[in-house]
Backbone as ProteinMPNN parsed JSONL, in Angstrom:
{"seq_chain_A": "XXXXXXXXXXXXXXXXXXXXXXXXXXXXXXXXXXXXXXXXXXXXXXXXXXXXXXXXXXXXXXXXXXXXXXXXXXXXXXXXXXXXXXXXXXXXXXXXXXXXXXXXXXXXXXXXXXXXXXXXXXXXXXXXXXXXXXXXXXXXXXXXXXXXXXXXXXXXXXXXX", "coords_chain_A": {"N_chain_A": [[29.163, -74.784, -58.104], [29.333, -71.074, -57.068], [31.44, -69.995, -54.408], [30.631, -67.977, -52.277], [31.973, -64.928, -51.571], [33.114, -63.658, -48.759], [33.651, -61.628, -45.449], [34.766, -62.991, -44.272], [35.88, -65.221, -45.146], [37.649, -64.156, -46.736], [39.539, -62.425, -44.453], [40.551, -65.228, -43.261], [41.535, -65.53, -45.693], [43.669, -64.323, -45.509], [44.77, -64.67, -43.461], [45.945, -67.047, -43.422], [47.634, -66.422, -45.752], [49.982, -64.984, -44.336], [50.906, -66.514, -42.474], [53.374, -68.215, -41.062], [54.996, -70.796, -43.33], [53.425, -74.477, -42.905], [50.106, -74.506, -41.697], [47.602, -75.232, -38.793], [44.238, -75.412, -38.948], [43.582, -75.253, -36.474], [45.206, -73.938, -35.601], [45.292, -71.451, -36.785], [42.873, -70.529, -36.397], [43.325, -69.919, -34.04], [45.103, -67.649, -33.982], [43.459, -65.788, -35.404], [41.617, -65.285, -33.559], [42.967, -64.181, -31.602], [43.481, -61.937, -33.385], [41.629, -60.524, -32.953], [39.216, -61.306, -34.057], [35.888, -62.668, -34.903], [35.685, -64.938, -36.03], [34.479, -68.142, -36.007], [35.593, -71.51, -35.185], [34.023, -73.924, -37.282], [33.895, -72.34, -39.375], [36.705, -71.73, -40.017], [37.48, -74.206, -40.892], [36.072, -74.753, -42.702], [35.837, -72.825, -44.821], [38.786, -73.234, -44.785], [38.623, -75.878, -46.5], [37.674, -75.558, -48.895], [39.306, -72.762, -49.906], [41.605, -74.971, -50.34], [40.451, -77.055, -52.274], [39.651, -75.172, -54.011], [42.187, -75.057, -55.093], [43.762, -72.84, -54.279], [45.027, -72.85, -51.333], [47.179, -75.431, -49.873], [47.162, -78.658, -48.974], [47.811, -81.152, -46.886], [49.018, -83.775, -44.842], [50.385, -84.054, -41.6], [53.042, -85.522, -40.096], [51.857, -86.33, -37.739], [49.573, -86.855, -38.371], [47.582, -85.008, -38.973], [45.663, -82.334, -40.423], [47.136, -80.07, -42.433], [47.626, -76.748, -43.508], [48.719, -74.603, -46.226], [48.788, -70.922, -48.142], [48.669, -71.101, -51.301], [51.087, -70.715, -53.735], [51.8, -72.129, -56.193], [50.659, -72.496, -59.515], [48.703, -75.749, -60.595], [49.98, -79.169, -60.324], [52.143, -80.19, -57.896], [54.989, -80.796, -55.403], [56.197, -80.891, -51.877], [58.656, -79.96, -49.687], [59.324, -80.144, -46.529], [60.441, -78.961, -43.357], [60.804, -80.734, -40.651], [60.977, -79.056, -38.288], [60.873, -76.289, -37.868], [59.045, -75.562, -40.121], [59.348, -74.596, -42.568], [58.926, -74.724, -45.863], [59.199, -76.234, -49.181], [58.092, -75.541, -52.295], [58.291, -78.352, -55.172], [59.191, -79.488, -58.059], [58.831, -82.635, -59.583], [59.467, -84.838, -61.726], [60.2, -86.917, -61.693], [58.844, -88.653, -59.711], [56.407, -88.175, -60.699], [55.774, -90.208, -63.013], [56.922, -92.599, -61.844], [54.444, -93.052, -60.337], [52.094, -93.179, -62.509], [53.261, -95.161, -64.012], [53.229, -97.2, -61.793], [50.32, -97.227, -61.069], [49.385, -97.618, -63.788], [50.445, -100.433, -64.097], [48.777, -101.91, -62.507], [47.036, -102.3, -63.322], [45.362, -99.755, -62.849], [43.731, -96.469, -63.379], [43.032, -92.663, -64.353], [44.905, -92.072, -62.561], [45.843, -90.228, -59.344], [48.233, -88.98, -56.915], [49.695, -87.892, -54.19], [52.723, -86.344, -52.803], [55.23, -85.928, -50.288], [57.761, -84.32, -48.554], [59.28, -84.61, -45.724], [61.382, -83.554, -43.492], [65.037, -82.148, -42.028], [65.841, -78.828, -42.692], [68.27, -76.75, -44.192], [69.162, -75.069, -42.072], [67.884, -75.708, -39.607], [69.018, -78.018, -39.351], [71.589, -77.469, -39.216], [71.541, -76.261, -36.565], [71.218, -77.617, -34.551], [73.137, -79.71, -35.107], [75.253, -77.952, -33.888], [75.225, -77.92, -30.814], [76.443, -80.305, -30.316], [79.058, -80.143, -31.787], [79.906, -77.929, -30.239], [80.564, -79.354, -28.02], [82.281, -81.704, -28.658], [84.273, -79.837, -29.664], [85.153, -78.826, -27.145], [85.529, -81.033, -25.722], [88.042, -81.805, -27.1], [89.97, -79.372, -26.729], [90.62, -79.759, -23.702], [92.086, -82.0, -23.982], [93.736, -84.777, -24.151], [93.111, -86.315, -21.608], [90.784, -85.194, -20.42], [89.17, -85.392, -23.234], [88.782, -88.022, -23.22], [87.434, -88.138, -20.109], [85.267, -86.706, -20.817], [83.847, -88.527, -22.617], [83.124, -90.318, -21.363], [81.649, -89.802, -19.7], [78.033, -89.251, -18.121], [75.425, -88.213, -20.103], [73.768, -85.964, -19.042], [75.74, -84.417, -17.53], [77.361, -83.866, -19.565], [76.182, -81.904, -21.177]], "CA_chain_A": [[28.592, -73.58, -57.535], [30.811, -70.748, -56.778], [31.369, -69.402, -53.598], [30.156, -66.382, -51.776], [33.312, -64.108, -50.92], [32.887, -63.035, -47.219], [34.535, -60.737, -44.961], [35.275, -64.035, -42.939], [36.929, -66.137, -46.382], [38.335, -62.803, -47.194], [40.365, -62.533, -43.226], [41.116, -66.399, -43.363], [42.447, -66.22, -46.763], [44.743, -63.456, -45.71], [45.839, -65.029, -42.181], [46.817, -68.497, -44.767], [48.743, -65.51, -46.58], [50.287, -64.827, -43.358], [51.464, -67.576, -41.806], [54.855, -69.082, -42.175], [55.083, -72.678, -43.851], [52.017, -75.011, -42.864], [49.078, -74.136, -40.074], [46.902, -76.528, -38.812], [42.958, -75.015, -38.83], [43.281, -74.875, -35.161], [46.625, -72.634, -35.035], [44.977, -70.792, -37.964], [41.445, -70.228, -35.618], [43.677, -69.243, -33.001], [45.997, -66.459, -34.682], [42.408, -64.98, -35.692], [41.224, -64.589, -32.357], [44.037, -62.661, -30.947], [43.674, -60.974, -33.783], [40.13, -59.761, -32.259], [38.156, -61.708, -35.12], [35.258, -63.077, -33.799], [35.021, -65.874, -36.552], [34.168, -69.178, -35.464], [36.631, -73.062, -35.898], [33.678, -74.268, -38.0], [33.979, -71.491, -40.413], [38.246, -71.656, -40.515], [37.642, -75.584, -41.383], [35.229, -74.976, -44.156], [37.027, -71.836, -45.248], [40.262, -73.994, -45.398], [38.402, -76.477, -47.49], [37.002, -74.614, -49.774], [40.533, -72.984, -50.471], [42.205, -76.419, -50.622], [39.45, -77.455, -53.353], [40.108, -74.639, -55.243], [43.296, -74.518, -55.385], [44.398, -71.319, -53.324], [45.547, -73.145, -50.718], [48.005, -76.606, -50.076], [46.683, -78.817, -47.583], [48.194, -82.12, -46.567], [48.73, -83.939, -43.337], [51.725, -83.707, -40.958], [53.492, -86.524, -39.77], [51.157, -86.891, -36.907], [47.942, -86.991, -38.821], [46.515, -83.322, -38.594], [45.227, -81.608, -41.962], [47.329, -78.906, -42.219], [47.437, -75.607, -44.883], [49.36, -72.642, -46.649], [48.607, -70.53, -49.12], [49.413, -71.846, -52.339], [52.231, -69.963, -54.988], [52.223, -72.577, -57.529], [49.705, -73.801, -59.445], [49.193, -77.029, -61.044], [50.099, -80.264, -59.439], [52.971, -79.773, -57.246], [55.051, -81.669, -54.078], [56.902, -79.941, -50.853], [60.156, -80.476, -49.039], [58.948, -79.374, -45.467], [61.339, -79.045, -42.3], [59.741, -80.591, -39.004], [61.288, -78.517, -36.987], [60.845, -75.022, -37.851], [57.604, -75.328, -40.666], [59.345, -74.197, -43.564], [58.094, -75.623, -47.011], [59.722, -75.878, -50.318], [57.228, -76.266, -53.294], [59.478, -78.567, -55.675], [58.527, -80.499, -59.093], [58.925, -84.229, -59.582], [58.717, -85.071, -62.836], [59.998, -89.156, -61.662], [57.356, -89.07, -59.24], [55.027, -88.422, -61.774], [56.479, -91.103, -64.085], [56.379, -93.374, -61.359], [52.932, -92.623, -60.511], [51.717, -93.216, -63.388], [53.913, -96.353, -64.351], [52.903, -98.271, -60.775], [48.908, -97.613, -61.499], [49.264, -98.638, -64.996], [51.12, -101.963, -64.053], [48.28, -102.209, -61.394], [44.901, -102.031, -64.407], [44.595, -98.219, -62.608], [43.249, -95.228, -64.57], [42.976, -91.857, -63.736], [45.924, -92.056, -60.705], [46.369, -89.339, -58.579], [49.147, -89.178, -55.516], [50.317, -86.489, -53.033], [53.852, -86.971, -52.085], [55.638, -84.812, -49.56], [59.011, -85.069, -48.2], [59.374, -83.826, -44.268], [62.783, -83.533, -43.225], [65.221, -80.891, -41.199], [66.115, -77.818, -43.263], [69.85, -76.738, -43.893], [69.21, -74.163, -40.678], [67.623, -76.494, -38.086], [70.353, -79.153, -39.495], [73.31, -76.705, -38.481], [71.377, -75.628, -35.303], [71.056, -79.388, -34.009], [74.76, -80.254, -35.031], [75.837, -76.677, -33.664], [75.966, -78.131, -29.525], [77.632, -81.416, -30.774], [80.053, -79.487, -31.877], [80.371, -77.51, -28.826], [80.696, -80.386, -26.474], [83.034, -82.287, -29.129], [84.897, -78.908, -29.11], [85.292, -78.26, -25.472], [86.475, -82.17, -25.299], [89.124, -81.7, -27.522], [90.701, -78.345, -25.986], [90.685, -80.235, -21.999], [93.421, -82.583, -23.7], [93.453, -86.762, -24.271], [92.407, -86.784, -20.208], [89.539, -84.64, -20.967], [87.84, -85.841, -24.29], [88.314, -89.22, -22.736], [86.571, -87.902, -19.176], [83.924, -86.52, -21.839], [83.571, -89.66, -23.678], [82.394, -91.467, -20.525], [80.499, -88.596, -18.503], [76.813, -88.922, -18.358], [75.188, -86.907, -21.178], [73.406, -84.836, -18.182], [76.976, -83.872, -16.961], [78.224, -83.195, -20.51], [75.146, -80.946, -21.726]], "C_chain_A": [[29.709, -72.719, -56.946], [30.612, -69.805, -55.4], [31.506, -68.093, -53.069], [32.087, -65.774, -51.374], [32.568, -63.315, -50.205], [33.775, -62.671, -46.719], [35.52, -62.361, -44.131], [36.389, -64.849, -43.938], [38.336, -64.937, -46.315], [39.483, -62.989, -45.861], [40.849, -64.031, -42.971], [41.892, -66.56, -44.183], [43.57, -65.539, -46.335], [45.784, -63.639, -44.296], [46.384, -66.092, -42.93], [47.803, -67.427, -45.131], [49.807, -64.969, -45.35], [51.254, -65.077, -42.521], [52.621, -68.488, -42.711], [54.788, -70.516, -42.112], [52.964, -72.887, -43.149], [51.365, -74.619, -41.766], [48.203, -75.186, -40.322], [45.538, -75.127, -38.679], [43.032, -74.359, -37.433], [44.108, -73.622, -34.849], [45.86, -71.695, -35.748], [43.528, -69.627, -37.071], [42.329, -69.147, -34.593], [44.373, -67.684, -33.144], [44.409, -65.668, -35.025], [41.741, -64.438, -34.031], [41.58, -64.332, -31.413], [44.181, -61.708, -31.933], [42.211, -59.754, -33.361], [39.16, -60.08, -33.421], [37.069, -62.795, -34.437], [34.749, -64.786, -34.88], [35.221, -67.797, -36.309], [35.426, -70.377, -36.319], [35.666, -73.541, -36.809], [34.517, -73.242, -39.205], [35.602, -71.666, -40.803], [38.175, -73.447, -40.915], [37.051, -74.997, -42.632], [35.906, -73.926, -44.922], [38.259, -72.74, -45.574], [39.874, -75.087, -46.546], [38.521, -76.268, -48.566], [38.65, -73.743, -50.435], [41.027, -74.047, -50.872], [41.538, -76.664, -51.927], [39.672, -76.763, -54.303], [41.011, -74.273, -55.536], [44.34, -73.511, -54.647], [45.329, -71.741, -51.881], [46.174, -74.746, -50.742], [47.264, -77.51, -48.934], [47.483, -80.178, -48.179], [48.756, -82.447, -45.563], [50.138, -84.022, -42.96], [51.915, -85.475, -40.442], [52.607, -87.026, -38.517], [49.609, -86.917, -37.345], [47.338, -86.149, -39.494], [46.744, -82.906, -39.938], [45.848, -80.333, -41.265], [47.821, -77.7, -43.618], [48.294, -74.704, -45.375], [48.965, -72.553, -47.668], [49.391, -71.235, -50.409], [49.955, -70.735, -53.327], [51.979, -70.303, -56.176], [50.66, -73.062, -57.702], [49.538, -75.045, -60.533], [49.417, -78.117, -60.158], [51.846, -80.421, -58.936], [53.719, -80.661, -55.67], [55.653, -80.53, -53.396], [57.84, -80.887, -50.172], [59.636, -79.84, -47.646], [59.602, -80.244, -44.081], [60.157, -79.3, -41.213], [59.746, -80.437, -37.922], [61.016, -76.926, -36.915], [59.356, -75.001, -39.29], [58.17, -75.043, -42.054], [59.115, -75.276, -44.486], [58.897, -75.089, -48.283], [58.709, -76.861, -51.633], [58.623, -76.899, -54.523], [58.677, -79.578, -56.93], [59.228, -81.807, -59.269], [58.894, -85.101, -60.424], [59.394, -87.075, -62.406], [59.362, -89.431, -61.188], [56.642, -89.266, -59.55], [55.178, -89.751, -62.244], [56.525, -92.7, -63.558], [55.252, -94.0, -60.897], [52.431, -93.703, -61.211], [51.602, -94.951, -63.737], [52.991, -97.764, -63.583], [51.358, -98.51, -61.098], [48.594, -98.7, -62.877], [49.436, -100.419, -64.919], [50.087, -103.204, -63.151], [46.801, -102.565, -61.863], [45.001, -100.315, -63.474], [45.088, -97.363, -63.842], [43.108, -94.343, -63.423], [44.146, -91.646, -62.771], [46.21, -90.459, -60.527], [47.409, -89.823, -57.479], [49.317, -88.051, -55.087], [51.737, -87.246, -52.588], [54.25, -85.988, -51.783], [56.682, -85.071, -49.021], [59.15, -84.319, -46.703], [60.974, -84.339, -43.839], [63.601, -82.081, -42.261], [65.787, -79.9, -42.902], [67.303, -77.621, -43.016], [69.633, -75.878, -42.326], [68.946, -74.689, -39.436], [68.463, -77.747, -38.285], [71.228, -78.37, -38.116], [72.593, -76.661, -37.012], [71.076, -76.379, -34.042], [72.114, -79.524, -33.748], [75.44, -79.159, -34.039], [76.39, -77.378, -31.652], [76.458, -79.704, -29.962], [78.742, -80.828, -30.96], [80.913, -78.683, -30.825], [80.605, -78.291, -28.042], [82.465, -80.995, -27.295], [84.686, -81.171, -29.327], [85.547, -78.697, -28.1], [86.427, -79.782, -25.017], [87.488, -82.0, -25.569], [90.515, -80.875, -26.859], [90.738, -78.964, -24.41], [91.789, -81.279, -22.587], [92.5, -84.478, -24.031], [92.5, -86.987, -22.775], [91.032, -86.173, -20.482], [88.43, -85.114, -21.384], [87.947, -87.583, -23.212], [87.305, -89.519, -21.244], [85.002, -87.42, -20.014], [82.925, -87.227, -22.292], [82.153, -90.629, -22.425], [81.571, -90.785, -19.69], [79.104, -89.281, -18.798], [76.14, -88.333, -18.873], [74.801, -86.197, -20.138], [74.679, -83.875, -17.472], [77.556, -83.142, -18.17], [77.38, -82.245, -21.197], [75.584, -79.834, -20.478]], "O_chain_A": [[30.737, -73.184, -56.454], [29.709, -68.97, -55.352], [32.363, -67.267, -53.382], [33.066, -66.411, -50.985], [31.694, -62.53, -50.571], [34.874, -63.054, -47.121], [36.644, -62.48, -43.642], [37.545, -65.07, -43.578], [39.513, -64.992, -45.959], [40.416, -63.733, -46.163], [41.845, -63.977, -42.25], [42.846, -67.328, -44.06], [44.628, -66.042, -46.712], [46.887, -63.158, -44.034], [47.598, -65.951, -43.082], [48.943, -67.64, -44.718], [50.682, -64.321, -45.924], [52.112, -64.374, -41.988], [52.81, -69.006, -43.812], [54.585, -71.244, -41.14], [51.97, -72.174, -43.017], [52.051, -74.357, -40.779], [47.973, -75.839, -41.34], [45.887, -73.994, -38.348], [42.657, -73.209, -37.205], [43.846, -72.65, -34.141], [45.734, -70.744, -34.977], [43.351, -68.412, -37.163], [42.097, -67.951, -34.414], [44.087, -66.742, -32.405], [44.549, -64.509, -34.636], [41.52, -63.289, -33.649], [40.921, -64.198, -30.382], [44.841, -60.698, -31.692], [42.053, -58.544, -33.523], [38.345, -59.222, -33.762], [37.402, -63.616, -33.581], [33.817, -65.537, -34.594], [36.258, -68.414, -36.553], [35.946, -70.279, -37.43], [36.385, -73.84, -37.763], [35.594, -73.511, -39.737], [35.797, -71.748, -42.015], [39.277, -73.816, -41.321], [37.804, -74.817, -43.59], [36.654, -74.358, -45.799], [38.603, -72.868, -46.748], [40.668, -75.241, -47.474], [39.416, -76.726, -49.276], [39.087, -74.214, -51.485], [40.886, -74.167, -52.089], [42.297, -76.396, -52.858], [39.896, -77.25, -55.411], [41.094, -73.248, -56.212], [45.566, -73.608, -54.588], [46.209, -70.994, -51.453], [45.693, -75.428, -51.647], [46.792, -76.9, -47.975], [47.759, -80.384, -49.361], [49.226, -81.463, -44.992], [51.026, -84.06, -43.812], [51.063, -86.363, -40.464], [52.676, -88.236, -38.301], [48.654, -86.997, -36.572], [46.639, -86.389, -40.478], [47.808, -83.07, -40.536], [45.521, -79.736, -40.24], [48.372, -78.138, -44.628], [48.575, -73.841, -44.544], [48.689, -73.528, -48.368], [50.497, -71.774, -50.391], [49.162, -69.862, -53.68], [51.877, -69.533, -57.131], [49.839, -73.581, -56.946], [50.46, -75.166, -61.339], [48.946, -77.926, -59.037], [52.674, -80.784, -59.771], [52.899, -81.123, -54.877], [55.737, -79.42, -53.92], [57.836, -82.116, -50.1], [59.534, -78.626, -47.822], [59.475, -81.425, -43.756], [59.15, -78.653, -40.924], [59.198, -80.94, -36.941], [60.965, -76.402, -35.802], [58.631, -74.028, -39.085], [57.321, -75.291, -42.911], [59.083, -76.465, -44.167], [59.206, -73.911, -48.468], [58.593, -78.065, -51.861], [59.638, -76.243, -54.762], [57.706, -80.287, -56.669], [60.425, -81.807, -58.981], [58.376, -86.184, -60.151], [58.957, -88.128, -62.869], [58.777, -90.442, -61.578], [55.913, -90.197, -59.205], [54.459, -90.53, -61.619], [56.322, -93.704, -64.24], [55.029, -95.207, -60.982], [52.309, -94.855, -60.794], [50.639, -95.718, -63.765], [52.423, -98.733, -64.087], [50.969, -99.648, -61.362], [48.028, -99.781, -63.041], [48.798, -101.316, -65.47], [50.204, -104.422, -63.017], [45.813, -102.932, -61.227], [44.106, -99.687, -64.04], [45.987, -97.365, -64.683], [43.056, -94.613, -62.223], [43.971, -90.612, -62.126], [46.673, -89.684, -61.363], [47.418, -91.015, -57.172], [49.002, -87.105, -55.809], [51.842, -88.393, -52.154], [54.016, -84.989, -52.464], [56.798, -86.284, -48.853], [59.072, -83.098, -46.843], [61.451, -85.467, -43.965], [62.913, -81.14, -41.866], [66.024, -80.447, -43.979], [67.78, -78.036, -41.96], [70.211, -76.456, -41.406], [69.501, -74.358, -38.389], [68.576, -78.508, -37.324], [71.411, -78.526, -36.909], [73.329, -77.168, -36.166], [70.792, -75.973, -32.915], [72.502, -79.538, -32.58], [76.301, -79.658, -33.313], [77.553, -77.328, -31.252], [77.392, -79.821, -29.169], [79.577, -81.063, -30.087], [82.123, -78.727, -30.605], [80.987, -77.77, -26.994], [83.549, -80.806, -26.745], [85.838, -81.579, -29.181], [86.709, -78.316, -28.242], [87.488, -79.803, -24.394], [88.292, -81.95, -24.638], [91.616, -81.345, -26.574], [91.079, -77.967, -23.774], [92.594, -81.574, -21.704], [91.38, -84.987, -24.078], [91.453, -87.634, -22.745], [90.157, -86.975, -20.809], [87.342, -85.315, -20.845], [86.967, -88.01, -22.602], [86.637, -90.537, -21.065], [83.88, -87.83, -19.718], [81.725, -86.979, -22.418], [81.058, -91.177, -22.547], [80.777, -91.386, -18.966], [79.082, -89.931, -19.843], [75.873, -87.391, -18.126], [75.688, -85.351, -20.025], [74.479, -82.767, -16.974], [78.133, -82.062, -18.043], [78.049, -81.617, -22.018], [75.019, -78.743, -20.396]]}, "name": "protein", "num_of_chains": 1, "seq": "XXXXXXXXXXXXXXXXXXXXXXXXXXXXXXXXXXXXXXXXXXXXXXXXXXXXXXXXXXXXXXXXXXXXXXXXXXXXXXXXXXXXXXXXXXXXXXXXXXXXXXXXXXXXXXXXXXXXXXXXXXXXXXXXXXXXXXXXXXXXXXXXXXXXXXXXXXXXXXXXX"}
């Protein structure tokens, strides 16, 4: 059965279009009603379904559990590289995943196999921007001299931050 297109799908699909990397339903609810939309958390769950199902949107869960969404680019069957520090998402193909997939069911009597695999990790930008005060401290030791980095070495991280 195919679903009604409402002003409410319609403003959900286009905050998903919106929003950078993944949103959880709730962030998704919330961004709508600062935007002065008066439409209800049921409706942005079933709305997110309902994308998800057909495709239009990505959904899969975050390292702490929570069903969370973006618009979808690609379509077809597809994995993501997604930073869990800043949200970004890289749709990426897999063809050994598949292959493995496939292989492990077979070896297992399964038919049909599906999987979701997702890779969460930091991104080259929240890498560098992590390493970036290491560097500064390991920096700063160096230039104070042998007495220095070695007063450095043994400080209390609260003294050397």
């Amino acid at each position: 059965m195919a679903q009604r297109n409402t002003w409410q799908r319609d403003r959900v699909r286009e905050a998903l279009g919106d929003a950078a990397g993944f949103v959880s339903a709730q962030d998704l609810h919330a961004t709508l009603r600062q935007g002065g939309s008066g439409i209800g958390l049921a409706t942005v769950y079933r709305t997110l379904a309902t994308l998800a199902a057909s495709g239009e949107a990505d959904q899969l869960q975050s390292p702490e559990g929570e069903a969370i969404y973006r618009a979808c680019s690609s379509t077809g069957h597809h994995h993501h590289l997604i930073c869990r520090s800043c949200g970004r998402a890289v749709e990426i193909e897999a063809r050994e995943v598949e292959a493995w997939a496939q292989r492990t069911a077979a070896a297992h009597g399964f038919t049909q196999a599906e999987h979701v695999v997702d890779i969460f990790g930091l991104c080259e930008t929240c890498t560098a921007a992590q390493a970036a005060p290491a560097l500064v401290t390991a920096a700063a030791a160096a230039a104070a001299g042998p007495q220095g980095a070695a007063a450095t070495a043994a400080a209390p991280a609260e003294i050397r931050d």
